[in-house]
C-alpha positions as CSV (number, residue, x, y, z in Angstrom):
1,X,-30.0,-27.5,-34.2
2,X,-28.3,-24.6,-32.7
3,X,-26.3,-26.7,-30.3
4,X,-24.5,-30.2,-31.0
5,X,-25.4,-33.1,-28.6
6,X,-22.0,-35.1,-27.7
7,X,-20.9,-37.0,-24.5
8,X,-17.2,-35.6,-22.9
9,X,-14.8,-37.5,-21.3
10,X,-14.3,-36.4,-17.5
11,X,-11.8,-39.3,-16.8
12,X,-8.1,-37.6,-15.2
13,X,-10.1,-34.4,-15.9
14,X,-10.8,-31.4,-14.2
15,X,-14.0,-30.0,-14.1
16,X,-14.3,-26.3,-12.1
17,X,-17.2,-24.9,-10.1
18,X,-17.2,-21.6,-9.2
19,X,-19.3,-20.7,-6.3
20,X,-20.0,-21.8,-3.0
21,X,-23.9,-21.5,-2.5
22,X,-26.7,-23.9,-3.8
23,X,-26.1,-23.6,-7.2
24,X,-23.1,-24.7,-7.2
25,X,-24.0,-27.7,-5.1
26,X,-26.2,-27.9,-7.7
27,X,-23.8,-28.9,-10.6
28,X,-21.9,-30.7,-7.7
29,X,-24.0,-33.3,-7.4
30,X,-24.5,-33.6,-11.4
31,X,-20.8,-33.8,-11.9
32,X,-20.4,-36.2,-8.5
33,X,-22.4,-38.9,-11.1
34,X,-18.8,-39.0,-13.2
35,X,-15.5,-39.6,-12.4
36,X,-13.8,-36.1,-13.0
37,X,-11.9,-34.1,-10.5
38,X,-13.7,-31.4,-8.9
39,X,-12.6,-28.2,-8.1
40,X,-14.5,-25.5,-6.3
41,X,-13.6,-22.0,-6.2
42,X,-15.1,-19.9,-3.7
43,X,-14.5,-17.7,-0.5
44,X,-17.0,-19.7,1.7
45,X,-18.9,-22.8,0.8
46,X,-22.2,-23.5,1.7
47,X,-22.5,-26.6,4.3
48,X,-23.4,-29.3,1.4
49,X,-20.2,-28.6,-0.4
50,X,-18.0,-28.5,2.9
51,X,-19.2,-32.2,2.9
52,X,-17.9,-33.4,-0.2
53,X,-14.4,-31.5,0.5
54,X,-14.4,-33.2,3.8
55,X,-15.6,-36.5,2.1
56,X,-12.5,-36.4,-0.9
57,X,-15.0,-35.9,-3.5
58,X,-13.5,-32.2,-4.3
59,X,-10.9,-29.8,-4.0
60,X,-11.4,-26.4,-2.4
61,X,-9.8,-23.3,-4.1
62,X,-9.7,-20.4,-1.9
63,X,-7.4,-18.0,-3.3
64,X,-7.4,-15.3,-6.3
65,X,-9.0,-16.8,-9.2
66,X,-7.0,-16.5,-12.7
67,X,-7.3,-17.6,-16.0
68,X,-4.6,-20.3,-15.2
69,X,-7.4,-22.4,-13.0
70,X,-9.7,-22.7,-15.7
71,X,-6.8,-24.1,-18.0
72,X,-7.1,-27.8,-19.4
73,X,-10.5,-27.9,-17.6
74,X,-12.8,-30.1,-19.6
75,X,-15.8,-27.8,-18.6
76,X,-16.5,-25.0,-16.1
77,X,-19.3,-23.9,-14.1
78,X,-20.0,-19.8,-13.4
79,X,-23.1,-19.2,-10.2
80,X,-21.6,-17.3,-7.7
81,X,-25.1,-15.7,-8.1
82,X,-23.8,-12.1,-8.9
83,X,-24.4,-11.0,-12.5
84,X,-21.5,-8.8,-12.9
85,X,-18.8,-11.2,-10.9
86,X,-20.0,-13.8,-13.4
87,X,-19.1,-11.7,-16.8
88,X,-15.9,-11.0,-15.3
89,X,-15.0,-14.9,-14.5
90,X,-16.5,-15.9,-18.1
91,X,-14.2,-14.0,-19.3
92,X,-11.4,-15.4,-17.4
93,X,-12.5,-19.1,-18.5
94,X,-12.7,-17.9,-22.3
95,X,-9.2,-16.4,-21.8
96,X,-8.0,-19.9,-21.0
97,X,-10.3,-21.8,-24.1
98,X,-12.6,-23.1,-21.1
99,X,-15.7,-24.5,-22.2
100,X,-17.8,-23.1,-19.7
101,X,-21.5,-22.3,-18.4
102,X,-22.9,-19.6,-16.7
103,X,-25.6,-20.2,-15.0
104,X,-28.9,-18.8,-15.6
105,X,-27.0,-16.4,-18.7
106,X,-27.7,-18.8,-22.3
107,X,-25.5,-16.1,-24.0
108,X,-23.0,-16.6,-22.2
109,X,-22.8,-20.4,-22.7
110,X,-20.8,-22.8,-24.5
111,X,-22.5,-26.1,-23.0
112,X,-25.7,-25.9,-21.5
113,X,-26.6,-29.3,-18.7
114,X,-29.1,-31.6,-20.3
115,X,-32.1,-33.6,-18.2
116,X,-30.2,-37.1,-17.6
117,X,-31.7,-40.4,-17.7
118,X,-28.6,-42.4,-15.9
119,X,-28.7,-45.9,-16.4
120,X,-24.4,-46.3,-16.1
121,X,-22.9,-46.8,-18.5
122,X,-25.9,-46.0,-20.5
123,X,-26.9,-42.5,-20.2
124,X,-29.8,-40.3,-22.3
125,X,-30.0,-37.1,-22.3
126,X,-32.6,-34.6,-23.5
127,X,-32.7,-30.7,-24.0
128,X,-34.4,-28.0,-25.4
129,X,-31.4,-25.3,-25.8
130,X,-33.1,-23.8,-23.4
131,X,-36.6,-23.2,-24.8
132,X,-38.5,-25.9,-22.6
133,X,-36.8,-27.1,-19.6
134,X,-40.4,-28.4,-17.8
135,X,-40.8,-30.4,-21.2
136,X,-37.1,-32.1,-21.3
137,X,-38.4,-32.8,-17.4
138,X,-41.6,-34.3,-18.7
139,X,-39.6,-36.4,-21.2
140,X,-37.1,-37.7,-18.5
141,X,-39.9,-38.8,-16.6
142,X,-41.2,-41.3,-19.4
143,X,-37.7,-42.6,-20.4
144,X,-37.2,-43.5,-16.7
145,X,-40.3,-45.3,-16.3
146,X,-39.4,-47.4,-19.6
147,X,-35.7,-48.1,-18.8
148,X,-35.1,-50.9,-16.4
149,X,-33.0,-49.6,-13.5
150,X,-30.6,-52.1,-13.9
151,X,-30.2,-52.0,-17.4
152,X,-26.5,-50.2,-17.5
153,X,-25.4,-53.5,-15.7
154,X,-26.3,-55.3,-18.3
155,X,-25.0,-52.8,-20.9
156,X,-21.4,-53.1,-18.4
157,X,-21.2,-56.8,-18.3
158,X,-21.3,-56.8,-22.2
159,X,-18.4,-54.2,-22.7
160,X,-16.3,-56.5,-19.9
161,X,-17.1,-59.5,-22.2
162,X,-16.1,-57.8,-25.5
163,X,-12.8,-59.3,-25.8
164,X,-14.3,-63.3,-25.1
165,X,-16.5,-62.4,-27.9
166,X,-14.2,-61.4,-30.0
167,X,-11.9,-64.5,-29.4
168,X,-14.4,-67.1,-29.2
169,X,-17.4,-66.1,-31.5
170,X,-17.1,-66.2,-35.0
171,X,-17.8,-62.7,-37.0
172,X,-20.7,-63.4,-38.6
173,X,-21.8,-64.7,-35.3
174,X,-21.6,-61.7,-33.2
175,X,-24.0,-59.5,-34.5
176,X,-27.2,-62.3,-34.0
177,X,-25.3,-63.0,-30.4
178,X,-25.9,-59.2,-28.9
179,X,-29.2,-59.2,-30.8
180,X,-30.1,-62.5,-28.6
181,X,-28.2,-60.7,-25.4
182,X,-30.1,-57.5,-25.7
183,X,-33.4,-58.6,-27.0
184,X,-33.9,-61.9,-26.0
185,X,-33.4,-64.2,-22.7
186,X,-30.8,-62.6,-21.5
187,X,-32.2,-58.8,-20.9
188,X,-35.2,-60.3,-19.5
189,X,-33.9,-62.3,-16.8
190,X,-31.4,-59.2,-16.1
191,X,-34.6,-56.8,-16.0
192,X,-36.4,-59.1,-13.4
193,X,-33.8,-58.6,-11.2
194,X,-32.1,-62.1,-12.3
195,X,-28.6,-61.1,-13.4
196,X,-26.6,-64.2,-12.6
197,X,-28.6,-66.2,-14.3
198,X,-28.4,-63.9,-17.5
199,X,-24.6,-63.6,-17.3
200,X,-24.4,-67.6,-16.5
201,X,-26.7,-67.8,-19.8
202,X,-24.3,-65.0,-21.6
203,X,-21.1,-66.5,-21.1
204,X,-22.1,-70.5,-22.0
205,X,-23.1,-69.1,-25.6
206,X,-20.1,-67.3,-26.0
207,X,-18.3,-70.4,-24.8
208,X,-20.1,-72.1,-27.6
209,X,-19.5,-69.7,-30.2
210,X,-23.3,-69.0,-31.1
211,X,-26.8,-67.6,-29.3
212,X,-28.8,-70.3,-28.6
213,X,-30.7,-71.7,-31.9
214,X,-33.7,-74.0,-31.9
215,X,-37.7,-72.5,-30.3
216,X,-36.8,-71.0,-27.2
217,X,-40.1,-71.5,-24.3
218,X,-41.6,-68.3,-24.1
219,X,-42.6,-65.9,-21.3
220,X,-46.3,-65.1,-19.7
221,X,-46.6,-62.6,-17.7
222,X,-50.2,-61.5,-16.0
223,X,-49.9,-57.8,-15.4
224,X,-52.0,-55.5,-13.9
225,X,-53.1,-52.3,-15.6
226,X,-54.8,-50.4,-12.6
227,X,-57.4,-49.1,-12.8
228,X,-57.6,-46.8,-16.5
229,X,-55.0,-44.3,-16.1
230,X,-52.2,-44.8,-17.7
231,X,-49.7,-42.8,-15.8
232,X,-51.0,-45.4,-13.0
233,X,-49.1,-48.2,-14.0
234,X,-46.4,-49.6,-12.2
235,X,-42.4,-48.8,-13.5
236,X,-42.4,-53.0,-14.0
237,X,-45.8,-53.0,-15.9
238,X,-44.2,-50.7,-18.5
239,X,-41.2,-52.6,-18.7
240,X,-43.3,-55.7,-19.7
241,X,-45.3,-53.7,-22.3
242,X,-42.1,-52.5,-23.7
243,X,-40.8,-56.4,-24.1
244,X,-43.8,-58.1,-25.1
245,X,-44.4,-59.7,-28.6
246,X,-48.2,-60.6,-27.4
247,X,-50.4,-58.2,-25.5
248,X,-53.9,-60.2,-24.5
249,X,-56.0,-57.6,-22.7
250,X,-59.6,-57.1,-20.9
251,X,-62.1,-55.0,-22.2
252,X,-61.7,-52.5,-19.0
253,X,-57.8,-51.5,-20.3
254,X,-57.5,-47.9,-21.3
255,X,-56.2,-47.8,-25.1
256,X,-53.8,-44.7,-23.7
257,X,-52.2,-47.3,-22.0
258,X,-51.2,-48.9,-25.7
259,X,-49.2,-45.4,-26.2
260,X,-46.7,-47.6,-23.3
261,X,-46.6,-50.6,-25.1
262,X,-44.4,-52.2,-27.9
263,X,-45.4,-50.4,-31.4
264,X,-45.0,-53.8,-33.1
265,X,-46.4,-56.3,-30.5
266,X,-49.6,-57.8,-31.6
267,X,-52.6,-57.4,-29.5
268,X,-55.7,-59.6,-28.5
269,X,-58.8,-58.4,-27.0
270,X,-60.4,-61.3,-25.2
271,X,-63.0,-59.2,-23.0
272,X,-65.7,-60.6,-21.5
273,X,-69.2,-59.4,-21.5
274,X,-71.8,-60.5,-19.6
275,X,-74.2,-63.2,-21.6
276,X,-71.5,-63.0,-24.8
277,X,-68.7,-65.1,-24.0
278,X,-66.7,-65.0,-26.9
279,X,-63.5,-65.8,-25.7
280,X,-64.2,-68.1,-22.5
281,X,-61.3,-68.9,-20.5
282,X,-60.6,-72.2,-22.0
283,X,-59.8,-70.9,-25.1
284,X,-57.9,-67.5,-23.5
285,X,-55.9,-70.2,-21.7
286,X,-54.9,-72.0,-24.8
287,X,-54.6,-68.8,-27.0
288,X,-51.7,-67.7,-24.1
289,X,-50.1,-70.8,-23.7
290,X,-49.7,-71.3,-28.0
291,X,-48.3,-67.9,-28.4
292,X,-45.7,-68.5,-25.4
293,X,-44.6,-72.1,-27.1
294,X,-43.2,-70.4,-29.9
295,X,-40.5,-68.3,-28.1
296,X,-42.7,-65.1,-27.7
297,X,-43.3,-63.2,-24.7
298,X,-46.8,-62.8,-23.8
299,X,-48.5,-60.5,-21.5
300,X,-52.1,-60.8,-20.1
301,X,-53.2,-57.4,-19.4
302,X,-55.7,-56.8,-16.9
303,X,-57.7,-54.3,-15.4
304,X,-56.7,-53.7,-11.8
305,X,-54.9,-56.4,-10.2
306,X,-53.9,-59.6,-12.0
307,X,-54.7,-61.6,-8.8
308,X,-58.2,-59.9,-8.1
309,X,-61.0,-61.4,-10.3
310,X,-58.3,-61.7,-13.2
311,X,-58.8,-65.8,-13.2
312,X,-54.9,-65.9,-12.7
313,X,-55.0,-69.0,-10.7
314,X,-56.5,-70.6,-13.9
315,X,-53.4,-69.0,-16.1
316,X,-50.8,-69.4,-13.6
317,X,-52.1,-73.6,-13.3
318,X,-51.8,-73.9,-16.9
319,X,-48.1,-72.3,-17.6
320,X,-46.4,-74.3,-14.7
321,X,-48.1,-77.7,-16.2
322,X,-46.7,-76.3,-19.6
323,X,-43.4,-75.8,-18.0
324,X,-43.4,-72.1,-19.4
325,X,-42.6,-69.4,-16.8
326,X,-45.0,-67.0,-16.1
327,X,-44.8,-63.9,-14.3
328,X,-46.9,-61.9,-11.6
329,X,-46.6,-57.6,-11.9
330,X,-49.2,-56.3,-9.8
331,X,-51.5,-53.3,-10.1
332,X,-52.9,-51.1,-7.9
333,X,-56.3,-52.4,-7.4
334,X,-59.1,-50.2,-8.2
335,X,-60.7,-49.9,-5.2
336,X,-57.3,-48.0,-3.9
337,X,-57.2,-45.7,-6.8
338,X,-61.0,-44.9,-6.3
339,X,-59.8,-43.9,-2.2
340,X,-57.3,-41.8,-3.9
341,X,-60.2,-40.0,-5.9
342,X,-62.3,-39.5,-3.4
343,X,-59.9,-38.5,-0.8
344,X,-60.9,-40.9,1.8
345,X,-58.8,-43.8,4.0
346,X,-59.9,-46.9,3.5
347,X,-58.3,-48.0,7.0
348,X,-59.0,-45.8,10.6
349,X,-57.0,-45.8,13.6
350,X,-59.6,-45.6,16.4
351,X,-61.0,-47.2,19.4
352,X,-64.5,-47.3,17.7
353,X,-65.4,-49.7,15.1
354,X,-64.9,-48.6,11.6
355,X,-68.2,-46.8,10.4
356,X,-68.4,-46.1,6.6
357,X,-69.2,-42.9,5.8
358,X,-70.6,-41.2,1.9
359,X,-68.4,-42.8,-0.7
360,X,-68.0,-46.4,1.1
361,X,-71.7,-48.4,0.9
């Protein structure tokens, strides 16, 4: 590595932008996501920064700019957008042992601004030093599609309960207690958008000192795959790959969508094919329902749309009998994604009836 990757603090700091145009709206907005003190320097801002002056978010420096702003800064910012103006306020930063950045010059950096995957308080971030921005892009768009957006809530509520832990739970307890937090119950009732009833869950085992012990009931979830491509799935169908310790899945399921799944989960094909019935629906049924009785959570992976030919009615009957939750993620059904290929509506607004035209027998 030719650059170290570390986080900096920003709290009761000062962080200086120099410029007033986009760019320096730019690294605005990316410093705006912390809670550092802002200072532009510029002449004349551009009408986006004149909104977070007017809004409190900043300070506005319009004077001479000396060596003596940049001091104590945790990090500065150079893009006035004039090459040689730039060299000379580097130099004024470096005067004052600034780390600073300067946009669009590597040479001339000591930091450079990473692609961010914010999930507060849990952030990733991802460069290249520079060699391959429109990859660290491409790799910012996976991570968010397999972090929960609510994660960093999660991640929050635990640091605020740090010091109950710590009082109430017993060493050797606290290690399997954030396993069971992170990885179990707890972090999928927060992902699904259930957070009270994780923190309820949270709190009650710290209150007795232990995670839960015994079988916990499992999970099913029916999720949709779409219709093959894997970049088709929905941001919640990932999420569900990621957590599950069972994958049962259709013949019709692209194996690139696998590449989205849990390394470790273990996977079932139960396909069907027509006149070879190897794994009818009774036995699918029971196959599911086994796997979720032992704590684990299982996902039924189907082609499409779970609630379009997937026999989820069947699935759905069974787990609420077994008193095991189950879960719906839909898919976008093939018959939309094949609109999409073709370029055609699938709905008119017109006074005349709806004719179907090449494409739609």
């Amino acid at each position: 590595m030719k650059s170290f990757p570390m986080f900096i603090r920003t709290t009761d700091r000062r962080v200086i932008i120099v410029g007033g145009g986009e760019t320096a709206a730019q690294k605005a907005w990316l410093i705006l996501k912390t809670d550092a003190r802002i200072v532009l320097l510029a002449h004349d801002l551009e009408p986006e920064l004149q909104g977070i002056v007017s809004g409190g978010r900043a300070e506005w420096h319009r004077g001479p700019i000396t060596a003596a702003l940049f001091d104590d800064a945790a990090m500065a910012f150079i893009g006035t957008g004039c090459p040689g103006i730039d060299v000379s306020l580097h130099a004024l930063a470096r005067a004052a042992r600034c780390p600073v950045n300067v946009v669009d010059q590597p040479e001339m950096c000591d930091l450079t601004t990473p692609a961010i995957v914010d999930r507060d308080p849990i952030v990733v971030a991802i460069g290249s030093e520079g060699t391959a921005p429109v990859l660290t892009r491409d790799i910012k768009t996976r991570l968010e599609a397999l972090l929960p957006r609510n994660i960093g809530g999660l991640a929050a509520l635990a640091g605020r309960l740090r010091p109950a832990v710590s009082a109430r739970v017993p060493r050797e307890q606290r290690r399997a207690l954030w396993a069971w937090v992170f990885k179990g119950m707890p972090r999928d009732d927060w992902s699904r958008g259930e957070e009270r009833a994780a923190a309820r869950s949270i709190k009650a085992a710290i209150e007795n000192g232990a995670p839960p012990t015994g079988a916990a009931t499992g999970r099913i979830a029916l999720v949709g795959a779409g219709p093959g491509a894997r970049d088709l799935l929905t941001l919640r169908a990932v999420e569900y790959l990621q957590e599950a310790d069972v994958i049962f899945y259709d013949r019709l399921v692209d194996a690139d969508v696998f590449e989205l799944a849990r390394r470790d989960a273990k996977r079932v094909c139960v396909g069907k094919v027509a006149g070879a019935h190897d794994w009818p629906q009774d036995r699918i049924t029971a196959a599911i329902l086994a796997e979720a009785r032992t704590g684990r959570r299982v996902v039924c992976l189907k082609f499409g749309d779970p609630m379009i030919f997937g026999r989820a009615g069947e699935e759905i009957a069974a787990a609420t009998a077994a008193g095991i939750p189950c879960d719906i993620v839909p898919g976008v059904p093939a018959d939309c994604a094949d609109a999409a290929r073709l370029g055609r509506s699938l709905t008119v607004r017109a006074t005349e009836p709806f004719v179907a035209t090449s494409g739609f027998a």
